[in-house]
PADREN-152879 format. One record per residue (C-alpha): residue number from 1; residue in one letter; z, x, y. Coordinates in nm, 3 decimals. Last residue first. Layout:
NODE    nr   rest        zz        xx        yy
NODE   NUM      A         Z         X         Y
...
REM end
This chain:
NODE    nr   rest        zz        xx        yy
NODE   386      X    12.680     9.832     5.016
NODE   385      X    12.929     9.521     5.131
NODE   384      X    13.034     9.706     5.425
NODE   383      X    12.863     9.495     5.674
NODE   382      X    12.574     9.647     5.762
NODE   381      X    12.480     9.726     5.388
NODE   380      X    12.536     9.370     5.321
NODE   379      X    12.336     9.236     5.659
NODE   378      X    12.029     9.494     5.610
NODE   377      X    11.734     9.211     5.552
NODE   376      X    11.897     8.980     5.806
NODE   375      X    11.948     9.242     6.067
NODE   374      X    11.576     9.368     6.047
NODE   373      X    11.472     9.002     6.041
NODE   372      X    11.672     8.888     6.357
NODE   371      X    11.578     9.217     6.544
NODE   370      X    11.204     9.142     6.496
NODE   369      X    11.236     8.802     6.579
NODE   368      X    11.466     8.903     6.906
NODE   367      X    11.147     9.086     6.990
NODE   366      X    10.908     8.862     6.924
NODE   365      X    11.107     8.624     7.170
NODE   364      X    11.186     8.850     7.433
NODE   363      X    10.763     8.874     7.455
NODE   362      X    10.704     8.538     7.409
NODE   361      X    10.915     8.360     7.664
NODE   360      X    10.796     8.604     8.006
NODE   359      X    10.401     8.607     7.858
NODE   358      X    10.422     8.165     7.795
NODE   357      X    10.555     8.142     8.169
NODE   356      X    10.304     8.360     8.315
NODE   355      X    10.338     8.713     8.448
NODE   354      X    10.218     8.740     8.830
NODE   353      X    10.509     8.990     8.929
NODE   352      X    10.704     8.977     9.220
NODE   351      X    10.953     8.737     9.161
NODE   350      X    11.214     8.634     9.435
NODE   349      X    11.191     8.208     9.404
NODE   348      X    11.522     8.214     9.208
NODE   347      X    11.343     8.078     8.938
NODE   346      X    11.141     8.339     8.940
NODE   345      X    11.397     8.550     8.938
NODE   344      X    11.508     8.487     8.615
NODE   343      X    11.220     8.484     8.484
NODE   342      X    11.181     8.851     8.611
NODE   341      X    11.500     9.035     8.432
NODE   340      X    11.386     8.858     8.090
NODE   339      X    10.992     8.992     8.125
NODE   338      X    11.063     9.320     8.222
NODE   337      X    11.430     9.344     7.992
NODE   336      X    11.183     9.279     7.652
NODE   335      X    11.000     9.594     7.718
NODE   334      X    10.644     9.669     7.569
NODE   333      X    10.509     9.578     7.995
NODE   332      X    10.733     9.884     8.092
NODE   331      X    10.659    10.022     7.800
NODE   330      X    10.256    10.010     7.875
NODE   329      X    10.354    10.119     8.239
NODE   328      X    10.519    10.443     8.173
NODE   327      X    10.191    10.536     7.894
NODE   326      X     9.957    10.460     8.213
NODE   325      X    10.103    10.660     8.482
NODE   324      X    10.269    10.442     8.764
NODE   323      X    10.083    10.276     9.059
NODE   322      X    10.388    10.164     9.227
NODE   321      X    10.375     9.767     9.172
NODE   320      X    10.483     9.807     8.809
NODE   319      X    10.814     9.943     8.930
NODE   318      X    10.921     9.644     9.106
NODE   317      X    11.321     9.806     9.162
NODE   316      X    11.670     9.710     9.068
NODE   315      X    11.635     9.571     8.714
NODE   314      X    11.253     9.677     8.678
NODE   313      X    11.249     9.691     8.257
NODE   312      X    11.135    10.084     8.303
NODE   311      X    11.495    10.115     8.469
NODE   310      X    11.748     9.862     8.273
NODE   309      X    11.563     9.869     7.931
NODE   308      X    11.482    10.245     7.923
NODE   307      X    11.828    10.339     8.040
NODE   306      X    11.997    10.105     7.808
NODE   305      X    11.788    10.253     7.530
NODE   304      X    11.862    10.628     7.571
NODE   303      X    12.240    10.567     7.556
NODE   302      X    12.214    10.278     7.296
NODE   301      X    12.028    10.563     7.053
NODE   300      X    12.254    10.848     7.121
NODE   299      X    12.593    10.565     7.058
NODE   298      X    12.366    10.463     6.743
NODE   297      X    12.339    10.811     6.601
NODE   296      X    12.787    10.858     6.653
NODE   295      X    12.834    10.511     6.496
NODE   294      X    12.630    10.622     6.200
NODE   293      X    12.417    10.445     5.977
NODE   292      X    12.141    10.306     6.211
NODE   291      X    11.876    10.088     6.197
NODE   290      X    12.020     9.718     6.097
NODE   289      X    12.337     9.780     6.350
NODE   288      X    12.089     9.881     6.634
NODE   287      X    11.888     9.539     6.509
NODE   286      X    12.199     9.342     6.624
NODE   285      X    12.254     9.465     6.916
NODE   284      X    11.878     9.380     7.004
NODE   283      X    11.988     9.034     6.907
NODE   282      X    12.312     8.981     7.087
NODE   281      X    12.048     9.087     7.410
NODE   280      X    11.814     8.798     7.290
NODE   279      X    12.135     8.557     7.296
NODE   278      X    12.205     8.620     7.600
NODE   277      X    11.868     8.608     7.790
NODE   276      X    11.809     8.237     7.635
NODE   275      X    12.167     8.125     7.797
NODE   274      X    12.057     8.370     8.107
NODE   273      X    11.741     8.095     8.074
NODE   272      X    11.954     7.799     8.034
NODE   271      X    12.144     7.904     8.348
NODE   270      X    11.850     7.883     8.563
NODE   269      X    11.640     7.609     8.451
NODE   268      X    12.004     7.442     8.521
NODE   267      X    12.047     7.540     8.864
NODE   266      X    12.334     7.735     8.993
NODE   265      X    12.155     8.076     9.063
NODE   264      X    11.953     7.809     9.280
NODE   263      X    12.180     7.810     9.499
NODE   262      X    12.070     8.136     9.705
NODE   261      X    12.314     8.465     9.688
NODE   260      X    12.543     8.405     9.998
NODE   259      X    12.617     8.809    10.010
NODE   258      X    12.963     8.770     9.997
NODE   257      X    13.093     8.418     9.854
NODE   256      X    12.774     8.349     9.639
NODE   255      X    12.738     8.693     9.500
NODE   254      X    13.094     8.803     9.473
NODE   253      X    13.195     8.435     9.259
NODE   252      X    12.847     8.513     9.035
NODE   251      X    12.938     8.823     8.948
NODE   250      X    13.260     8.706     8.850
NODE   249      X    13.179     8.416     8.618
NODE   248      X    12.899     8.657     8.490
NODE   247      X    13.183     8.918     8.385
NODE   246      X    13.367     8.626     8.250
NODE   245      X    13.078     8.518     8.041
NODE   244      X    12.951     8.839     7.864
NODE   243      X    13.355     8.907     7.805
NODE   242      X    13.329     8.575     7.644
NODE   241      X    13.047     8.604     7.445
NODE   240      X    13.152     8.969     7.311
NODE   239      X    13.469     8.767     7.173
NODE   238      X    13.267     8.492     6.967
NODE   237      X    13.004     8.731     6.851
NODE   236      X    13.298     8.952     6.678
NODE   235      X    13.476     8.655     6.566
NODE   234      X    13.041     8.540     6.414
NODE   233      X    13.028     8.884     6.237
NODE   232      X    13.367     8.786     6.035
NODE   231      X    13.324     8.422     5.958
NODE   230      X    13.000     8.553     5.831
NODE   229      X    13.103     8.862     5.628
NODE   228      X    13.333     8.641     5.452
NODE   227      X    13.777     8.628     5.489
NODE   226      X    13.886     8.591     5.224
NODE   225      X    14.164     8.863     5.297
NODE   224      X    14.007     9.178     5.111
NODE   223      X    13.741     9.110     5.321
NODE   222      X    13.912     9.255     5.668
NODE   221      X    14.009     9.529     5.463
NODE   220      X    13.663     9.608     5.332
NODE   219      X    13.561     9.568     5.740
NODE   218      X    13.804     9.837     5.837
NODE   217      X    13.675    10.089     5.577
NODE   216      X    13.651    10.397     5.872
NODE   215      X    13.302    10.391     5.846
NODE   214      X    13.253     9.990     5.844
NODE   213      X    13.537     9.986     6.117
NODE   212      X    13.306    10.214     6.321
NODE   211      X    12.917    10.068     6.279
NODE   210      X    13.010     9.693     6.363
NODE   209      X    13.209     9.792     6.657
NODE   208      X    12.954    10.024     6.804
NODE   207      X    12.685     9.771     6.732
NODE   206      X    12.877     9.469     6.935
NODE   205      X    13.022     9.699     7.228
NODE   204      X    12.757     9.937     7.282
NODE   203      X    12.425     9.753     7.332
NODE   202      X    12.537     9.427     7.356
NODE   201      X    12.814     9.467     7.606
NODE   200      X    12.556     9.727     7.844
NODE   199      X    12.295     9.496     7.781
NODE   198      X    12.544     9.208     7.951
NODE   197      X    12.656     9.405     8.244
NODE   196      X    12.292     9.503     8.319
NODE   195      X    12.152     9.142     8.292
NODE   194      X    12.412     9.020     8.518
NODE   193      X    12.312     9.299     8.752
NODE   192      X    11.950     9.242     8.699
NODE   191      X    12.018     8.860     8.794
NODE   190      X    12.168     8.933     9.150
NODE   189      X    11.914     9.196     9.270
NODE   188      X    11.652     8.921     9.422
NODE   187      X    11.909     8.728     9.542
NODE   186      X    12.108     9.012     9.670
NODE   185      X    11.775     9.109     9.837
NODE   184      X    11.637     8.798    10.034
NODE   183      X    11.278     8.756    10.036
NODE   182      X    11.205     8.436    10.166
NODE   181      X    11.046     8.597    10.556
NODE   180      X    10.874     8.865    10.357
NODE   179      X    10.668     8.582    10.119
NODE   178      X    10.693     8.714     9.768
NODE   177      X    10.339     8.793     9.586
NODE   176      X    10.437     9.143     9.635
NODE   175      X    10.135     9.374     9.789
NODE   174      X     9.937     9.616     9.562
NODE   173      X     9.860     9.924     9.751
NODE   172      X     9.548    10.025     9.852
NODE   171      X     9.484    10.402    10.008
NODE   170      X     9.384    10.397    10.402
NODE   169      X     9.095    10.598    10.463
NODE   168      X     9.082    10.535    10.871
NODE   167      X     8.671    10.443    10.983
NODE   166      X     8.760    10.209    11.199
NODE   165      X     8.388    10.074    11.346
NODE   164      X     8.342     9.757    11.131
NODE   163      X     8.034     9.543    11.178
NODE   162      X     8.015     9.145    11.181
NODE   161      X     7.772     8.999    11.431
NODE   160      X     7.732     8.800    11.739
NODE   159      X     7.936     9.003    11.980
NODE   158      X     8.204     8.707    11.939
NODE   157      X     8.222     8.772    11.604
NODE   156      X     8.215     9.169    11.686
NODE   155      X     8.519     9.130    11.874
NODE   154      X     8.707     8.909    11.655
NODE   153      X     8.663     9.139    11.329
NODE   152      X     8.728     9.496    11.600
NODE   151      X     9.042     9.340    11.671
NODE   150      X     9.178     9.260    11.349
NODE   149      X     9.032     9.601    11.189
NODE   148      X     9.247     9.741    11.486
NODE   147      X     9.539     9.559    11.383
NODE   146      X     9.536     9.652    11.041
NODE   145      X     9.471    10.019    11.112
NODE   144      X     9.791    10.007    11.348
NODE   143      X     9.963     9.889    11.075
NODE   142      X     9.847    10.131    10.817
NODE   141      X     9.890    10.398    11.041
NODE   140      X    10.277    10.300    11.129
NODE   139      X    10.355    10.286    10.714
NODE   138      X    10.179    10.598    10.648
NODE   137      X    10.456    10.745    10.898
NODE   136      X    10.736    10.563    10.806
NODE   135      X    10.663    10.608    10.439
NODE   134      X    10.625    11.058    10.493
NODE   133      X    10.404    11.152    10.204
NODE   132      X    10.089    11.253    10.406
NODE   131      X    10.186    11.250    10.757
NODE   130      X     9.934    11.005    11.010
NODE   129      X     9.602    11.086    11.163
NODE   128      X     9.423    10.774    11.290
NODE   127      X     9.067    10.811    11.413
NODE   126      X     8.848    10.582    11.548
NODE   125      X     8.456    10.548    11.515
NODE   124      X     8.128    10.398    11.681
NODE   123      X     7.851    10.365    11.406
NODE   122      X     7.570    10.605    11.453
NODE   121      X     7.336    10.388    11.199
NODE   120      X     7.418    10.020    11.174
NODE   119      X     7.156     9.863    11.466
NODE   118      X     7.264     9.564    11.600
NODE   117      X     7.077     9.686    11.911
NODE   116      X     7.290     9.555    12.219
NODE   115      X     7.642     9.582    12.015
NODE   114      X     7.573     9.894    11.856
NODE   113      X     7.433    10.105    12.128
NODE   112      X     7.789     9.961    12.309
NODE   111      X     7.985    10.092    12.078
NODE   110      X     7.795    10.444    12.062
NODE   109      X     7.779    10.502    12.442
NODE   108      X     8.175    10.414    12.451
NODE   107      X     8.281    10.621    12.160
NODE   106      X     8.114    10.916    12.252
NODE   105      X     8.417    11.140    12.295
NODE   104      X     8.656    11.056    11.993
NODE   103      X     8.941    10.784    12.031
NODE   102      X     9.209    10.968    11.876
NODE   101      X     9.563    10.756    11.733
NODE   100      X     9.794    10.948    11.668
NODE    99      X    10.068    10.865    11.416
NODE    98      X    10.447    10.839    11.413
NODE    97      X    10.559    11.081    11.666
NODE    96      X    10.817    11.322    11.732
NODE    95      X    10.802    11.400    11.337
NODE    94      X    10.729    11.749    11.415
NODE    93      X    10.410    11.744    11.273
NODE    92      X    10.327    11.446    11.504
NODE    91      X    10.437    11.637    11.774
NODE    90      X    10.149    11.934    11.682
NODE    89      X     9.889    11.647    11.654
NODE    88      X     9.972    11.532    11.956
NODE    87      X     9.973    11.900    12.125
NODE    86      X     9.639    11.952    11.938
NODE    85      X     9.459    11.602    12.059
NODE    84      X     9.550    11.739    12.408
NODE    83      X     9.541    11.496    12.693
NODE    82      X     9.814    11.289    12.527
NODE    81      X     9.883    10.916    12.626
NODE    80      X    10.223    10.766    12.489
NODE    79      X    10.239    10.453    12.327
NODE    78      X    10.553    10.260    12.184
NODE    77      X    10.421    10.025    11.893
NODE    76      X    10.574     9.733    11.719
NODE    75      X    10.646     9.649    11.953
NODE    74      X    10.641     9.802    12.381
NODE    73      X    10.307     9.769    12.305
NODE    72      X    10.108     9.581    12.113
NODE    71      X     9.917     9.390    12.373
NODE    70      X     9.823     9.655    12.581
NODE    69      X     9.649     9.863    12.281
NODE    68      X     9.430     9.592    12.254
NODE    67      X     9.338     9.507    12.612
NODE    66      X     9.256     9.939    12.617
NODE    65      X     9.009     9.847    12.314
NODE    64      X     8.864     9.588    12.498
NODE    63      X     8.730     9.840    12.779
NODE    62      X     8.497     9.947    12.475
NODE    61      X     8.216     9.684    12.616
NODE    60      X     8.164     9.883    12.918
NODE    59      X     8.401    10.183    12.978
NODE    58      X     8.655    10.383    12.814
NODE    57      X     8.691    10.753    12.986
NODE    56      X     8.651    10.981    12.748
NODE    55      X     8.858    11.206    12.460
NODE    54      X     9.127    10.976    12.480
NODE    53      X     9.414    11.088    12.261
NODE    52      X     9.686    10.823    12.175
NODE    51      X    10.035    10.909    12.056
NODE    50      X    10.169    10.644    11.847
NODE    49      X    10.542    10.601    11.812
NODE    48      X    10.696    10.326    11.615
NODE    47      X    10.908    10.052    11.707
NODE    46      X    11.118     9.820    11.452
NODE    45      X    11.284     9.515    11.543
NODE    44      X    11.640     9.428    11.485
NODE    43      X    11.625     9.094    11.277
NODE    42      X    11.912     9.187    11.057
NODE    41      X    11.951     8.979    10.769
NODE    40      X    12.196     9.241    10.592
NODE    39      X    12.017     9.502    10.603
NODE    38      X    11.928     9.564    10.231
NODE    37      X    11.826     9.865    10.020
NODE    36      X    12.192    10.081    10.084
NODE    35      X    12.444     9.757    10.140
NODE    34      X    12.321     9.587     9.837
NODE    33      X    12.296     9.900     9.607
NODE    32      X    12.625     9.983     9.659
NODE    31      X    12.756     9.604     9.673
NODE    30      X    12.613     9.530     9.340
NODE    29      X    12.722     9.873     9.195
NODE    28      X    13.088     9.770     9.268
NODE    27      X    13.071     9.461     9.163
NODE    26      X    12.931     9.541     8.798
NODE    25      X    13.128     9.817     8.747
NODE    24      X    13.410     9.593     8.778
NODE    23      X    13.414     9.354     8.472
NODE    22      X    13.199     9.470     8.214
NODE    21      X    13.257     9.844     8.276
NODE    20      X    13.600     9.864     8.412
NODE    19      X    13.799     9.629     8.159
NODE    18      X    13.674     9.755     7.818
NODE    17      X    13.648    10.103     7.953
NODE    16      X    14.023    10.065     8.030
NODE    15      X    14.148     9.960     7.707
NODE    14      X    14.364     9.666     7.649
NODE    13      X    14.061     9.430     7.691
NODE    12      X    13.883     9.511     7.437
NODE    11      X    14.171     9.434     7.176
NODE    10      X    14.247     9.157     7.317
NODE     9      X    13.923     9.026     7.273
NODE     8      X    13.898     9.120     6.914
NODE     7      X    14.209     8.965     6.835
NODE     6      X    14.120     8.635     6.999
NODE     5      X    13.786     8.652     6.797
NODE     4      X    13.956     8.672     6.472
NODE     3      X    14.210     8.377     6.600
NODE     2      X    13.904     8.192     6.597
NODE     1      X    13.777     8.275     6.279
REM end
């Protein structure tokens, strides 16, 4: 059985596609997406433009908001003063500013009607006019919307009462539960690209070899020897299991000598659960063998599944915090690669979903159930025996 698995290996090895996809792939798509989403560490702050329009004079009790704009300036803000709220809007449209910020004629009179009457009708207001669809721009309104809020909380608690004057339509969106300081990228990407190189291995390799040598009557041969269906399907485990490892070996070696990937990768909770992630990707290799006939149906079907389960399943990006369409997220949450790909990280300390410990076991584990009874109930026919 052992010399079985020996053959196998060598036999994957000799071909290019055995030796590029499992073993450098991997790297190289690590460091592409590591030096294109991350910066490296770099603390190099970040200044946005805001051109301010003030259609008055500030006086009184709004005098404050001048102290505010002070103190944010020259970060994360650089301020220029515009006498025209067209000519700012018309730079903002040419992307030679980040957001305007318009403090409406009136302002003054109303804030201060406010504050001496505690009355809520003719509320003071601000307005911040950002571009629709541009990130850096929404992303400079929603900060400067934050800090005003900020401001105008302390100022009315010291006024004597709680009343908010920014009136900026900001649309929600939900926040990682990961702490911006402890994020670190090639942490958080290092177990999706073990994950990838493995489905990749268990997807193709293990069903494709299954399907082939039981078309072309390789597998009769092979029991022609004495060899059993067992001993033989158990060689073929064997040799996938150590491609599966050496590519991790190597991942691992690139991640902790280049991009210092955290230690943790090293712990045991850690290992046991790529242990636990192995053997449910060997399982839904397994069930393409139970479902399919054909080695040329099954390559369609691994295609279109190793997309699904490296994409939807949030290898490189959190796609269940961006709002998607309903069906998307119901197989995103269906998949076994969401729950797999995450556990990992959370013990990693990157994860950015709120899915329990019994949600991120059970899920991989109905569906390696489901594999392990297909492939039981089909093992002669996908052997060769029928």
């Amino acid at each position: 059985m052992f010399k079985l698995a020996k053959a196998f290996l060598l036999d994957s090895v000799r071909d290019f596609n055995g030796v590029f996809w499992p073993f450098v792939f991997p790297l190289f798509l690590f460091f592409v997406l590591t030096s294109v989403f991350w910066s490296g560490g770099s603390t190099e702050s970040v200044n946005f433009k805001v051109g301010v329009v003030f259609e008055e004079r500030l006086v009184g009790f709004a005098e404050f908001l001048n102290q505010v704009l002070k103190a944010v300036q020259p970060e994360p803000f650089q301020l220029s003063e515009y006498d025209s709220f067209e000519k700012a809007l018309e730079d903002l449209k040419r992307k030679k500013l980040d957001v305007v910020l318009k403090v409406p004629a009136g302002f003054s009179g109303r804030l201060t009607w406010t504050v001496l009457t505690k009355q809520e009708r003719n509320l003071p207001e601000l307005e911040i006019h950002c571009l629709k669809a541009q990130q850096e721009s929404e992303m400079a309104g929603q900060l400067l919307q934050m800090i005003l809020e900020q401001a105008n909380l302390e100022f009315f608690k010291r006024a004597g009462f709680v009343r908010s004057y920014v009136e900026v339509q900001i649309q929600e969106k939900p926040v990682s539960n990961v702490e911006e300081s402890d994020f670190h990228y090639p942490t958080y990407l290092f177990p999706a690209v073990i994950l990838m190189s493995w489905l990749a291995i268990c997807l193709f390799n293990l069903p494709l070899n299954i399907l082939y040598n039981r078309e072309v009557g390789i597998n009769k041969r092979f029991f022609t020897t004495g060899l059993s269906s067992f001993e033989y399907f158990t060689s073929l485990l064997l040799s996938m299991g150590v491609i599966m490892v050496v590519s991790c070996v190597l991942i691992y070696a690139f991640g902790l000598l280049v991009y210092k990937v955290r230690p943790s990768s090293l712990s045991f909770e850690f290992i046991l659960k790529l242990l636990f992630t192995m053997v449910v990707f060997f399982g839904l290799g397994m069930m393409i063998t139970a479902l399919f006939k054909k080695s040329s149906s099954a390559l369609v079907f691994s295609q279109v599944a190793n997309q699904l389960l490296m994409f939807l399943g949030g290898f490189y990006f959190p796609l269940l915090n961006f709002n998607l369409p309903k069906p998307l997220e119901w197989i995103c949450l269906a998949l076994p690669t969401t729950y797999l790909v995450e556990d990992l990280r959370k013990s990693l300390g990157q994860n950015v979903y709120s899915f329990s410990s019994l949600q991120t076991f059970l899920v991989p584990t109905a569906w390696l159930v489901l594999a392990l009874i297909l492939f039981t109930v089909n093992f002669k026919r996908v052997m060769g025996h029928e």
